[in-house]
N, C-alpha and C positions, 0 to 999 in steps of 0.2 A: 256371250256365254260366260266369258270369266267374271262380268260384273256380277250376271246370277250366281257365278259358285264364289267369289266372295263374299257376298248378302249372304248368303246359306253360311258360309264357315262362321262370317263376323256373330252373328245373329246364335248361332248354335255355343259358340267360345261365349260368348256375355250369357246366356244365359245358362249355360252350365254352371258356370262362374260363382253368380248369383246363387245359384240354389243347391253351393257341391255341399251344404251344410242340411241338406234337407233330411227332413225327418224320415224313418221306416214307413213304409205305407203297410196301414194295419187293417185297410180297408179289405172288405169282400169281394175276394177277385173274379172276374167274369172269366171265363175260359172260353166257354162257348159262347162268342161273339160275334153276330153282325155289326156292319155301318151305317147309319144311314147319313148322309152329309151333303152340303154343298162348298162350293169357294168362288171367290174373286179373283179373277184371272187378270194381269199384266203382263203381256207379252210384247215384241218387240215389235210388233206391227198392228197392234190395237189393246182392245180390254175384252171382259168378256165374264161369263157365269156360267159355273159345273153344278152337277147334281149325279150323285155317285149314290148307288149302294153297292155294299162289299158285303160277301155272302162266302161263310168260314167254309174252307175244303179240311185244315186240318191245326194244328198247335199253331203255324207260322205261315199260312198260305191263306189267301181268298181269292175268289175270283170278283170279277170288279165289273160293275155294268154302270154308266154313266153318259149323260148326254149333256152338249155344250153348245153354248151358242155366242159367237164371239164376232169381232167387226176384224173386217182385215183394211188398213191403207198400204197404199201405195209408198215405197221406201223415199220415194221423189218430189211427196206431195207435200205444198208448205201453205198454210193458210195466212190471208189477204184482208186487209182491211182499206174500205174505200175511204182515202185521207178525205175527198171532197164533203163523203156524206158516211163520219164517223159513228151513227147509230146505226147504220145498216149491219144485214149478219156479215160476220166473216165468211169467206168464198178459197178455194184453190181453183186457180186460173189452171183450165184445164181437162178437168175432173168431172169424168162423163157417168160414171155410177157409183152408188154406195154401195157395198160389200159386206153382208153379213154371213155366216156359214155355220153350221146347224151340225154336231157331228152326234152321233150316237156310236157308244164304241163299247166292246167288251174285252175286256183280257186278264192277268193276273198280280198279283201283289203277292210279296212275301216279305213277311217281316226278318232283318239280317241285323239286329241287334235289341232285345226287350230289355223297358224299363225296369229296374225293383225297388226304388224306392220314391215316396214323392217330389216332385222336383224334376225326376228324370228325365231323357228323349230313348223316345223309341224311334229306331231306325229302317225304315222300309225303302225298298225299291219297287216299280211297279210299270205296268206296259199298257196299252191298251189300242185296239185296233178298228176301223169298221171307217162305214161311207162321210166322207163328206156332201153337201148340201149347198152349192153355193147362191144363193139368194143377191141378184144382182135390180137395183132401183136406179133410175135415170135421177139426176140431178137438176136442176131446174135454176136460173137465173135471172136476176132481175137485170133489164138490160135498157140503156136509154138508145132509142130509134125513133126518128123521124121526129123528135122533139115531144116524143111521150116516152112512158117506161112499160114497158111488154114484159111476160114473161117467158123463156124458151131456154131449151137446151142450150149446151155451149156450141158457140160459134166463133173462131178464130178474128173473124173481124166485129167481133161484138164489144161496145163500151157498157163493159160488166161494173155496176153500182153493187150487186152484195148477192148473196143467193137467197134462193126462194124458200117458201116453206118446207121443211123437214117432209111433211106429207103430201108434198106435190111430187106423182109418182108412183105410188104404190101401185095403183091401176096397172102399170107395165112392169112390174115387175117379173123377172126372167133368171132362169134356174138353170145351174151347170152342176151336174153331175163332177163327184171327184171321190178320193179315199185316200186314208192318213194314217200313220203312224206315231204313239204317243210314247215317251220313257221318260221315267224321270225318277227322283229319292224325294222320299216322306220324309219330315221331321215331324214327331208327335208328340205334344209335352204335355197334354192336361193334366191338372192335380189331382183330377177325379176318373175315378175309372168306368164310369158312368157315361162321359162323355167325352167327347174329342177335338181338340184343336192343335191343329198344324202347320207350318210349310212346306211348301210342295214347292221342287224348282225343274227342269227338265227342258226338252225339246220334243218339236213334232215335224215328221217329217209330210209333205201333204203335194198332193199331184190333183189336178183336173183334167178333163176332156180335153181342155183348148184353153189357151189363153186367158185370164179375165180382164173381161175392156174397164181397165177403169180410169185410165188416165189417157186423153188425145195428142199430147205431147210429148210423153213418156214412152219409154219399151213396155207391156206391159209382159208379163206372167203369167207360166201353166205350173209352176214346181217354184214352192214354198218349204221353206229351212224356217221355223219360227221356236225364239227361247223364249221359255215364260216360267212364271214364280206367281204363287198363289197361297193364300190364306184359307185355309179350310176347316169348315168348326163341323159339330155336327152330334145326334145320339146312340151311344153303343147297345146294342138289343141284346141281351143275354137268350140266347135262344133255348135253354131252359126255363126261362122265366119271362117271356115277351110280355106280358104288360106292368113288368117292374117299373111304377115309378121314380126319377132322380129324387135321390133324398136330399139334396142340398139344391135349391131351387135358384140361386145364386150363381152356379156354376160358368154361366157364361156370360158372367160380368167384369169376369179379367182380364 
């Protein structure tokens, strides 16, 4: 957590910095605003991709609907390369399924400090809540036995050469029920008011059913603490004027 809220301080000081000379924004201001957006998630136990839209309640509140789909590992898990036969894929010894988790959450945002001129960051905090989805896939092994090479799940006494294909598996794939909680602060700088580009830094709190098996040599886990920091661009819908199009076609090229 304190590497994300120095990445947020460092990242917010340089570019305030940069841009404390910035010009008046003389542009026409949207008031009545939606969002529509996505981002790229890095968080502390995988990666991932958001898809938000925010839907204005009033001057400084939205409510926020948003669905993500992100990989979780294992805190213990260290991936293996076979010295004998260095073209083979990389493997963790161990690692009985892949983890991806699916969440669809709604909740709200309020903006706690607006920009006025160009240059500026607008400051939000935001929350959002609803099911987790855990999508759990066996992992598969290339294994030498009996002086040929097989493929099979992990087995303790197996002489593992690399792991199998990514989509060796899907066929079994198996689903755990869970539910999360999300919080975190917006930073919003675009130059245009048209559209939007942020960072986003925060935590989620997240519980399942039971356990998820993902490692056979590890403790595994029911209750996840995950920190993550995201990049989120995306276009503001003036809901007085929904099919205004961006007058500066460039906008998200900076």
């Amino acid at each position: 957590m304190r590497k994300v809220i120095l990445f947020i301080i460092f990242f917010v000081s340089v570019y305030q910095f940069a841009h404390s000379q910035g010009e008046l924004n003389e542009q026409k201001k949207i008031f009545y605003r939606n969002e529509r957006s996505i981002a790229f998630l890095l968080n502390s136990n995988g990666i991932g991709l958001n898809g938000r839209y925010s839907q204005r309640i009033d001057a400084f509140r939205k409510k926020v609907f948003d669905v993500e789909i992100v990989n979780l590992k294992h805190p213990k898990e260290y991936k293996n390369i076979n010295q004998l036969n260095p073209s083979s894929r990389g493997f963790v010894i161990g690692k009985l399924n892949s983890v991806f988790i699916i969440r669809p959450g709604y909740g709200f945002q309020k903006e706690v400090f607006q920009k006025f001129d160009i240059g500026g960051i607008s400051v939000r905090r935001f929350y959002t809540f609803g099911p987790s989805i855990a999508l759990l896939k066996p992992i598969y092994y290339e294994v030498a036995r009996d002086q040929s090479i097989v493929v099979e799940k992990y087995a303790s006494n197996s002489d593992i050469l690399g792991r199998a294909s990514f989509f060796k598996g899907f066929n079994e794939l198996k689903f755990r029920p869970g539910a999360f909680v999300k919080a975190g602060i917006s930073f919003e700088f675009s130059k245009f008011d048209q559209v939007m580009h942020a960072i986003e830094g925060g935590a989620i709190a997240e519980a399942f059913s039971s356990k998820l098996p993902i490692m056979a040599t590890r403790q595994n886990y029911q209750f996840y603490l995950t920190i993550f920091i995201s990049y989120r661009f995306g276009k503001v819908i003036d809901v007085l004027n929904p099919n205004q199009e961006i007058t500066n076609p460039g906008d998200f090229n900076y």
